[in-house]
N, C-alpha and C positions, 0 to 999 in steps of 0.2 A: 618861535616864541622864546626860546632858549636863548637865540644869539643878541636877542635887541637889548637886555641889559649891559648882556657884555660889551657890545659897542659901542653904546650910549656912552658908558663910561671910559672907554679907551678916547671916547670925542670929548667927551668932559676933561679928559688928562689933558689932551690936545689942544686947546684953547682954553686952557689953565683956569679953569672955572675951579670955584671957594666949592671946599668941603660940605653945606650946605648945598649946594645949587649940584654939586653931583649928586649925590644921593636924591634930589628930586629927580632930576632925570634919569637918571638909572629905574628907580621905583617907577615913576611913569610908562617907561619902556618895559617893565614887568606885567602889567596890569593888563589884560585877558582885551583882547577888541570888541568895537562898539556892536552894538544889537541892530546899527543901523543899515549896514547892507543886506538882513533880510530883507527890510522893507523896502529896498531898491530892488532885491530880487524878485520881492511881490508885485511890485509894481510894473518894472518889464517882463515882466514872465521870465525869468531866469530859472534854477534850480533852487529856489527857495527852501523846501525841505533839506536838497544838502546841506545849502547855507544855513539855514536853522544850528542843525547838527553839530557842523565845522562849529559853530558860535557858542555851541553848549559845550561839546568837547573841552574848547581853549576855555572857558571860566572852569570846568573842571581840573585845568591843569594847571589854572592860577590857583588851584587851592594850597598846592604843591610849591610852587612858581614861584610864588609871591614869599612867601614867610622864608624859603630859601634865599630869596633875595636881598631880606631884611636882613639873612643869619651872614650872607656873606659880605655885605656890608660894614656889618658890626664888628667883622674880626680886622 
């Protein structure tokens, strides 16, 4: 979770994308993943409670994540 804003925007440098459209994709690449592979996990019978976990963890660590994201953007 750490590394995707940082690459996001080194891909943003790279295809010279406007000050705007970095900063969306940077923030988006910060943002905790979706709720939706438990329900893939529930559905094949996978580890679903991992997957829970793992899913709650990561928004935990977007709480962090995120506004760091925003602070290192702004400078």
């Amino acid at each position: 979770m750490g590394l995707h804003p940082v690459v996001a925007g080194l891909q943003a440098d790279f295809y010279h994308f406007t000050l705007l459209q970095r900063e969306v994709l940077v923030l988006e690449a910060a943002m905790p993943s979706a709720i939706l592979g438990v329900v893939f996990a529930t559905r094949y019978r996978c580890a679903a409670p991992l997957n829970a976990a793992l899913v709650f963890a990561n928004i935990l660590i977007s709480l962090v994540a995120v506004p760091l994201t925003f602070w290192l953007l702004s400078r």
